[in-house]
N, C-alpha and C positions, 0 to 999 in steps of 0.2 A: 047670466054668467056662471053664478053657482050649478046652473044644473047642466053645465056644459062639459064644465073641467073634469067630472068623471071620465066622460067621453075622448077627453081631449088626448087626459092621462093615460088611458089603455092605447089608445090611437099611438102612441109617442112608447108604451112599451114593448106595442107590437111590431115597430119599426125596431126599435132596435135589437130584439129577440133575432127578427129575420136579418138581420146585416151582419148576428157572428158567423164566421165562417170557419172558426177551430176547435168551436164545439157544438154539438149534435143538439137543441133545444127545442123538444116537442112535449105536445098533452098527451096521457092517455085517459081512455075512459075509465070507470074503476073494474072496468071486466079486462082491460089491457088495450083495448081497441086505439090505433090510433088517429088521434082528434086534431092534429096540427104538425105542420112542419117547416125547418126554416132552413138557410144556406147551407148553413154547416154541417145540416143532416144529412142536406143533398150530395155536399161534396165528399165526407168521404164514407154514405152509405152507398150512393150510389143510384139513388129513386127520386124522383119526380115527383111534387105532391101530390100528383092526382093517380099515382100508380099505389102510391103508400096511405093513404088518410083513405082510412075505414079497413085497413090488415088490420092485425094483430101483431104485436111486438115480438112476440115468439121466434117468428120469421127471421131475427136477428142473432137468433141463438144456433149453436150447431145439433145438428140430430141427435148427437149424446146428450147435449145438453135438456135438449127439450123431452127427451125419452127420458129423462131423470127429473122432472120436473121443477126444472129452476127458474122460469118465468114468472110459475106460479107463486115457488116461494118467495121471491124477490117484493113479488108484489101484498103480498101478504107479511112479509119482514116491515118494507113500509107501512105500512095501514096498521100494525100493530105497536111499532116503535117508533114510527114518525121519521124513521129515516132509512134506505139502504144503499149501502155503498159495495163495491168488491172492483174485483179486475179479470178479466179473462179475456178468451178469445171469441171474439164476435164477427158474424158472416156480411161480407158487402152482398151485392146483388149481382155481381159476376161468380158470384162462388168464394170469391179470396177471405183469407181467415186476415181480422186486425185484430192487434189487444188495446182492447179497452177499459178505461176506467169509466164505470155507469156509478151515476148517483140517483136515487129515485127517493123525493118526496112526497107524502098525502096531501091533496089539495081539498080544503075541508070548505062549505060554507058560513054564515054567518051562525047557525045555531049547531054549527060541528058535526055535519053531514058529510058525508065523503064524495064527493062529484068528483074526481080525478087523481092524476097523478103528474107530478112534473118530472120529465126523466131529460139528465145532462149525460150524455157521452163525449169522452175524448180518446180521438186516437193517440195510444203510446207506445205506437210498434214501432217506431225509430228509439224512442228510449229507451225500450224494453229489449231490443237488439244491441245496443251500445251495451245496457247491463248487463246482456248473457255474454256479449265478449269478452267484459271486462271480467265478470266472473269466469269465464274458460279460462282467458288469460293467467287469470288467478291460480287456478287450478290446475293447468300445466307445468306455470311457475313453483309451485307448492310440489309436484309431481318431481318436476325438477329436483330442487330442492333436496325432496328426501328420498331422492332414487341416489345422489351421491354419497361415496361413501368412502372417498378419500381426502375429504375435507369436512371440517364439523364447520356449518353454517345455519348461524344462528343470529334474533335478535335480542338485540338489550332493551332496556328503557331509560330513559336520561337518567337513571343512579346507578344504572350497570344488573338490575332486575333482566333473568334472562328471562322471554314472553317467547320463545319459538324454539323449536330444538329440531335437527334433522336425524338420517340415520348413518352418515359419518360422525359425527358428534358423540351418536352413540355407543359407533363400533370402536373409536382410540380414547375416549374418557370416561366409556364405561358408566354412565348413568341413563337410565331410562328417562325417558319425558316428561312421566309421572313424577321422579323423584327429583328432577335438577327443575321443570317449569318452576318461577314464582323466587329461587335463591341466587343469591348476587354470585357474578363471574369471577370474582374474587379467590372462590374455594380451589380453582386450578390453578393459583399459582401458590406456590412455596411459603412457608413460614417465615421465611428472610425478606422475600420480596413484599409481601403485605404488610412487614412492620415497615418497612423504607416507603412505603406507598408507594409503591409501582404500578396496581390497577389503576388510583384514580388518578396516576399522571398520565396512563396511557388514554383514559378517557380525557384528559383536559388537554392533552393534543391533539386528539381526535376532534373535539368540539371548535378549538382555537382555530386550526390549518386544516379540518375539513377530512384528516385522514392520519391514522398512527401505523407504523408500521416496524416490526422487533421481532427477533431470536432469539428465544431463550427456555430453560425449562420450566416445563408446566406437569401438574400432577395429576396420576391417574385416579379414579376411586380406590383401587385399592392402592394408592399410596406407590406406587411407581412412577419413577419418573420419564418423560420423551422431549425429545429437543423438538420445538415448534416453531413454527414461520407464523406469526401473527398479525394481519390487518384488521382494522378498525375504521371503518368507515365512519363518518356522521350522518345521520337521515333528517332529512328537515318538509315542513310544510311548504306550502306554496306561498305562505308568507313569511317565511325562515324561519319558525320557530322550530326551535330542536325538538324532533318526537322520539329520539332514540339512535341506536345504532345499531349498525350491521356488522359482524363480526366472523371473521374467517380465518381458521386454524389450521396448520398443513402439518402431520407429523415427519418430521426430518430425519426422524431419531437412526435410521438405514443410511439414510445417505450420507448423514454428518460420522457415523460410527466406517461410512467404505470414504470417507474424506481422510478419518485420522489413520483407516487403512493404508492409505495410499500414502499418506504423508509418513509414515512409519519406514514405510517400502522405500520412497525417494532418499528417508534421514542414508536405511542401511544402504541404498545403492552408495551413496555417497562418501558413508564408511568406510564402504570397500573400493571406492575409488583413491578416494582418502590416502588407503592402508596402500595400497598399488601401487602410487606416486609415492609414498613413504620407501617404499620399496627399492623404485628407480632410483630413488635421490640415494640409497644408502648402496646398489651399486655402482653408479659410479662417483659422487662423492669418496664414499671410502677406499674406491680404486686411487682415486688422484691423491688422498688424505696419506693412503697407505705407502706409497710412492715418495712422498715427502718428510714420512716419517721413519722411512729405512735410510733418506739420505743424512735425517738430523741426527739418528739413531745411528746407525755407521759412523759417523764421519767425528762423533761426540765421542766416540768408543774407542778409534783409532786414538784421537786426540789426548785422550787420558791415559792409553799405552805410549804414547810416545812422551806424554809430559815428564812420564816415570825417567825416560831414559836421557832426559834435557835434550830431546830434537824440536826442532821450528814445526809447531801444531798449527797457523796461522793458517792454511790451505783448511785442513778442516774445519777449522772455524770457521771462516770464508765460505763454504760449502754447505753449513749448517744453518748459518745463520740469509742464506739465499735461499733455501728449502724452505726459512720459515717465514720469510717476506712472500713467498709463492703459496704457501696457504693462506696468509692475510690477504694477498688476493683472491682465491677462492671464497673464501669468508665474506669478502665485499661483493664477488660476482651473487653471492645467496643471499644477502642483504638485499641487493637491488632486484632482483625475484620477488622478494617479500614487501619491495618497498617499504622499507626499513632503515635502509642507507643512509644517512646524513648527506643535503648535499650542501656543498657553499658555491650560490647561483651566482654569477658574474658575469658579466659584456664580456663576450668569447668571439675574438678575428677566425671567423673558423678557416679561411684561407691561410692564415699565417700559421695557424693550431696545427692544420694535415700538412704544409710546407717543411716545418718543425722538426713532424714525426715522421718525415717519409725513410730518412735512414733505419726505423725501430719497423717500419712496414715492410721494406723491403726485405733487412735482417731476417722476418718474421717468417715472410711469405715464400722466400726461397726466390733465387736467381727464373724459375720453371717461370715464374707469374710476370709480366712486364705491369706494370704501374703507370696509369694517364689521370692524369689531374685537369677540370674544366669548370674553372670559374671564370663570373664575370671579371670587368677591370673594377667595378666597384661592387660592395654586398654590403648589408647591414650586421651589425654583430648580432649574435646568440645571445641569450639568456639563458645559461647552461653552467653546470659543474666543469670545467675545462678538465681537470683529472678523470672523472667521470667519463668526458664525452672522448676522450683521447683512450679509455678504456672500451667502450661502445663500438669507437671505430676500429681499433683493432679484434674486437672479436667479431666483429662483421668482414675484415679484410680475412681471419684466417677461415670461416663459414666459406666463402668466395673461393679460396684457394682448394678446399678441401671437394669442392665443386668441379674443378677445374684437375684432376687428377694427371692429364698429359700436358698440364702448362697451358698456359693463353693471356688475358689481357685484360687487367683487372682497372675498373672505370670508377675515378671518386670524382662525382660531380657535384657541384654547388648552385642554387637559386635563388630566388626571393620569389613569396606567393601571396598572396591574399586573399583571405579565406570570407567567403559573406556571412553575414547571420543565416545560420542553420543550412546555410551550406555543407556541412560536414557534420555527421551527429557525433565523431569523434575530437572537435574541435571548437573550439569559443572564437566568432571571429576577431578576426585582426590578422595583421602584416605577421609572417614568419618565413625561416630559411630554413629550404631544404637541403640536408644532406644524401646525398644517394651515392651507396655503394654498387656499381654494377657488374657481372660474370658474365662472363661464355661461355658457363657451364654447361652440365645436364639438363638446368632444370625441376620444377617440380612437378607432379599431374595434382589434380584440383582436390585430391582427398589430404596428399602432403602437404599441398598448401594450408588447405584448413587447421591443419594440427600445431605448422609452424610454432607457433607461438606458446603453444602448450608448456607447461613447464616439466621437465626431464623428456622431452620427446626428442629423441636424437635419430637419425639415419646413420650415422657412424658406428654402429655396434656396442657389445656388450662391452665396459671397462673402456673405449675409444671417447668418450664425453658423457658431462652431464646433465645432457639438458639445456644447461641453463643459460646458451648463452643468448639465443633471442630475445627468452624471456627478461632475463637481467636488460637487454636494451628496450624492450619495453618496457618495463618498469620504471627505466631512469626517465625514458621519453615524457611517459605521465610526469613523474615528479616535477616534469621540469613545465609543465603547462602545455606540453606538443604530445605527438602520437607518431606511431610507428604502421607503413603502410611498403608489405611485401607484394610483388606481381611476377609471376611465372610462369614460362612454360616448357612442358617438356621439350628439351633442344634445340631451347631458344636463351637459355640463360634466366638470371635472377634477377632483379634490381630491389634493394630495399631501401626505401626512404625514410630518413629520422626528419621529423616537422620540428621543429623549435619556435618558439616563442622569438621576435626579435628583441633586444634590449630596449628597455626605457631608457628613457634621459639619466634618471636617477641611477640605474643598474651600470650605465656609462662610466659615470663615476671613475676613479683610478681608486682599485682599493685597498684596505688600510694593509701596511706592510707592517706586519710584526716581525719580530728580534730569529733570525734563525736561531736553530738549534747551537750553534759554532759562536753567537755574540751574544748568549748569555754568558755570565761568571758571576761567583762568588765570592764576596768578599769575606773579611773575618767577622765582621759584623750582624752578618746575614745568614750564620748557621741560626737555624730554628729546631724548636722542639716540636716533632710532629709527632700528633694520633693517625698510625694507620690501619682500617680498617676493613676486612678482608673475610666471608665466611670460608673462602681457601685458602689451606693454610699453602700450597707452592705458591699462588699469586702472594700473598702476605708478604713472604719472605722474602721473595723476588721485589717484590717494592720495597720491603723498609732496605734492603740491600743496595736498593740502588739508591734511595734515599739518604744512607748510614756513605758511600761513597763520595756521595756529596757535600758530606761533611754535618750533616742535621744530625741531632740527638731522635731516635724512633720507640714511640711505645707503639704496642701492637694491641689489636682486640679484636675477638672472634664473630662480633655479631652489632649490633646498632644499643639494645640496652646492656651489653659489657663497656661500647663504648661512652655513654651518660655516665656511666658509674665512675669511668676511672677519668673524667670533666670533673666530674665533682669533687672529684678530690687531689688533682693534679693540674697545674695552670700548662696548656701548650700555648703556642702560636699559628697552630693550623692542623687542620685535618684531612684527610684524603681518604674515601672511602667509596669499596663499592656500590653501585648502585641496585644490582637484583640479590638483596640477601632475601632468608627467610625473614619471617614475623618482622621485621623492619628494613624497608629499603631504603637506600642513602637519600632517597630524594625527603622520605618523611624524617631521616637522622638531622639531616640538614636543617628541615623545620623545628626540631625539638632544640638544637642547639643554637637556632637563631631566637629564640625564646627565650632560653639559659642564660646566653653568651651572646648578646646580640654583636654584629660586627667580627666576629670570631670567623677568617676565612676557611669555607669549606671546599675543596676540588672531588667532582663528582667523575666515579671511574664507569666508562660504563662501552658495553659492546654492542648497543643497539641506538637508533636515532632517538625514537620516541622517551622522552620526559616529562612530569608533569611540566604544564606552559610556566608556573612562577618558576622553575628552575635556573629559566635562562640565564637570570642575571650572576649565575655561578659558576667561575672553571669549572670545563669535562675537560675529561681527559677519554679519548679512544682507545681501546682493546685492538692490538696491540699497540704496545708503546714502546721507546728504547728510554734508555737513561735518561739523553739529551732534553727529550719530547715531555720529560717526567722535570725535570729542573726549570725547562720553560714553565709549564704549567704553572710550575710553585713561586717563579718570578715574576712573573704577571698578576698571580694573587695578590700577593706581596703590594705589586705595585699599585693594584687595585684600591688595597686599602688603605697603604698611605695616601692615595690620591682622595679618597672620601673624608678621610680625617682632616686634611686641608681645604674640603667643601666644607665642612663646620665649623672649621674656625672662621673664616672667612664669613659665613652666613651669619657667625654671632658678631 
């Protein structure tokens, strides 16, 4: 048995020597001859053992190889160091070149005689092919890379260590590759930004979401600055570890500097459209202002000639005083242009509202226009300004007539509509009534139409209008939660539709009726000491005058801190004060003296809607005012606050 197992064992490594078949495992003699061969040799050298056993190993090598004598040394590398390894290209027996990895060990006998060699080859021309892709790949990409040079694209290391630099990189921040590899990304941003940590929050987004991305300036070497587009990529292993990141920089600094170009350009166009409609507005504004003021101006002038001579002036005062109700309208139509206008929204019958006014329409329109009315037998009410919308429609009825130059047939029609969700981008939906005014006119063509609504864009000529009367009914339109939708054609007529909101339940209501001007009075009781407060001094005087008529005691004061001063040192019952002075407006006077004087009623004067929102809870009073409108105001104060005074006793 003992002297078997020798036998047994070579028998059993010869078998499995011959059954690899992905590596090449043969003897050679120690002159190179070869002495044995197994599957693997066959498969991918190509030979037959009985074609190959007794060649020379040479034969595997190529012509240069063998004219350079590397067989020889190979085999002598072995036999002298006990081992040789390398990698090249080695010949099949059809001629095709493979790369091999060869290993060649000394096969020595028992007293360290050299009887052979053992030589392992493996083909690695499929993995040596995958490597020279991957390295082309590499190499193209790398080419890539630093062939651009409108973007600096570079890597980091996970602490922001830049390890790669292109030659966009170079050309907009100016450092070579020598001198920026190996220093943190950090130095191209600002001195502001590095103390606030802006690098490493842009890397810690980067790492968190996989990607950072920002605008902002970054610094050159020499210390100039460019507006940059900045991405931050994350790079990770195949087992997600972070190896770093990729960073890409675009300089902006052209397009953001032809950005605030343009935005420059659009401010002045706008300037000067600006200045253009300023323009419009002041000729014809000051056409219709100028008109009004030669009738107050005349008629005040006569009046004072003939007071002299004790004749009845009542006509020119009458005269004067309708001249200056006609520019308070003026005043409201530029208000509601500006949406500015105060309005007091109510459940409006707009059936019974145009039934009302149709004597003030037709008055308006001239005998030329016939007038047809077409409502339903029912319609929901409005949620509208009634003074407002009864202002609306008449400048819409005289638009129509002005239309209609040889007379015709002027159509005020009524609806009820309902609007879907985004059905209209000019509308929220819900239920609303339309009003439509409709002509027989001219017409407009599609560029007129467009402009419609512009504000001073008139077709009526120079000093013939101002503009403003579409616009004003646009304006109230919005205010009121609706919109305004004109359709025309030329010689076909106009028709414009006002959309309103319908009333809520709540807006139904019946609402509250205050005291006219005619059912307040004065008792003896209820003369008061008033502060009035006024930076003009004719509005001033004009109040405390009408004030001092009424029968109240009036100090007067120029500004908001003259009137603190002369509180502090004189007790009134109330104050009235305008609202746009300088360095203190009524609305902050209001606050300082509900501080001082809490309870101390204030009435705020004032020619525009808008107020701080806490104001509300305080008499306005509206620019213009008459006497009357000025005595309510002060009665209502009055009542106001004895009515809180009996919530605290009552409370206690």
């Amino acid at each position: 048995m003992n002297t078997a197992a020798p036998e047994d064992s070579g028998n059993r490594f010869e078998l499995l020597v011959q059954s690899v078949t992905d590596y090449a495992i043969y003897m050679l003699s120690p002159n190179g001859i070869i002495v044995s061969w197994n599957a693997g040799a066959r498969r991918f050298k190509g030979y037959e053992a009985e074609e190959i056993i007794g060649e020379h190993f040479s034969r595997f090598y190529t012509p240069e190889d063998q004219a350079a004598g590397l067989p020889a040394l190979a085999l002598q590398t072995a036999e002298e160091e006990g081992r040789f390894e390398a990698e090249a290209w080695r010949v099949r027996k059809d001629g095709t070149p493979f790369w091999a990895n060869v290993v060649i060990d000394p096969i020595r006998d028992s007293g360290g005689k050299l009887i052979g060699f053992a030589k392992v080859t493996r083909d690695l021309t499929e993995r040596r092919a995958a490597q020279e892709a991957l390295r082309a790949s590499e190499e193209r990409f790398r080419l890539l890379v630093q062939g651009v040079t409108d973007y600096a694209i570079y890597m980091l290391d996970p602490v922001g260590t830049i390890t790669s630099w292109n030659a966009g990189a170079e050309r907009f921040k100016g450092y070579t590759a020598d001198e920026i590899l190996g220093q943190n990304f950090s130095r191209f941003y600002s001195e502001e930004d590095r103390m606030a940590g802006v690098p490493s929050r842009a890397l810690e987004t980067a790492e968190r979401e996989g990607r950072f991305e920002a605008e902002g300036w970054r610094i050159r070497k020499d210390g100039t600055r460019f507006w940059a587009n900045v991405v931050i990529d994350a790079i990770r292993d195949d087992d997600g570890r972070l190896i770093g990141f990729a960073k890409i920089t675009r300089d902006l600094t052209e397009r953001r500097e032809t950005q605030l170009a343009l935005e420059q350009a659009r401010e002045a166009i706008f300037q000067s459209q600006k200045m253009d409609a300023i323009g419009k507005l002041t000729g014809g504004v000051a056409h219709d202002f100028n008109n009004l003021l030669a009738v107050i101006v005349g008629s005040l002038d006569l009046a004072r000639q003939r007071l002299a001579t004790g004749a009845d002036i009542s006509r020119y005062i009458d005269n004067a005083m309708t001249a200056a109700e006609r520019g308070a309208t003026l005043t409201q139509r530029m208000l509601a242009f500006a949406r500015k206008q105060e309005l007091k929204l109510s459940s409006v019958d707009c059936v019974a509202l145009v039934r009302n006014m149709a004597d003030l329409l037709q008055s308006t329109i001239g005998p030329a226009v016939a007038i047809e009315t077409r409502f339903p037998l029912t319609m929901s009410a409005a949620h509208a300004d009634p003074a407002q919308l009864e202002l609306a429609l008449l400048n819409l009825a005289v638009n129509a007539r002005d239309a209609m130059p040889g007379g015709g047939r002027l159509i005020i029609e009524g609806l009820e509509a309902h609007v879907l969700n985004e059905e209209r981008p000019d509308l929220a939906s819900g239920h609303y009534v339309r009003l439509s005014v409709i002509d027989e006119g001219e017409g407009m063509d599609e560029a007129t139409l467009g402009r419609a609504r512009e504000p001073f864009f008139t077709t009526k000529g120079v000093g013939k209008g101002t503009g403003l009367g579409l616009s004003m009914v646009h304006g109230f339109a919005q205010q009121c939660g609706g919109s305004l939708i004109i359709s025309s054609e030329p010689g076909r007529g106009t028709s414009v539709s006002l959309w309103l909101p319908v009333a809520t339940a709540e807006a139904a209501q019946p609402a509250k009726v205050e005291p006219t001007p005619e059912a307040v009075t004065l008792s003896g009781d209820q003369q008061l000491v008033i502060l009035a407060v006024d930076d003009d001094d004719l509005v001033l005087t004009n109040t405390a005058g009408m004030l001092e008529e009424l029968g109240h005691t009036v100090f007067q004061s120029a500004s908001g801190d003259d009137a603190l001063r002369m509180l502090a040192e004189c007790d009134v019952d109330m104050v009235i004060t305008d609202h746009a002075m300088p360095g203190m407006t009524g609305a902050q006077l209001a606050d300082a003296i509900e501080e001082k004087l809490p309870g101390l009623p204030v009435i705020i004067i004032t020619g525009f809607a808008e107020l701080p929102p806490h104001t509300t809870r305080r008499q306005r009073l509206d620019k213009p005012f008459k006497q009357a409108e000025l005595a309510r105001a002060v009665a209502m104060a009055c009542h106001e606050r004895q009515t809180e005074r009996l919530i605290r006793i009552a409370e206690r």
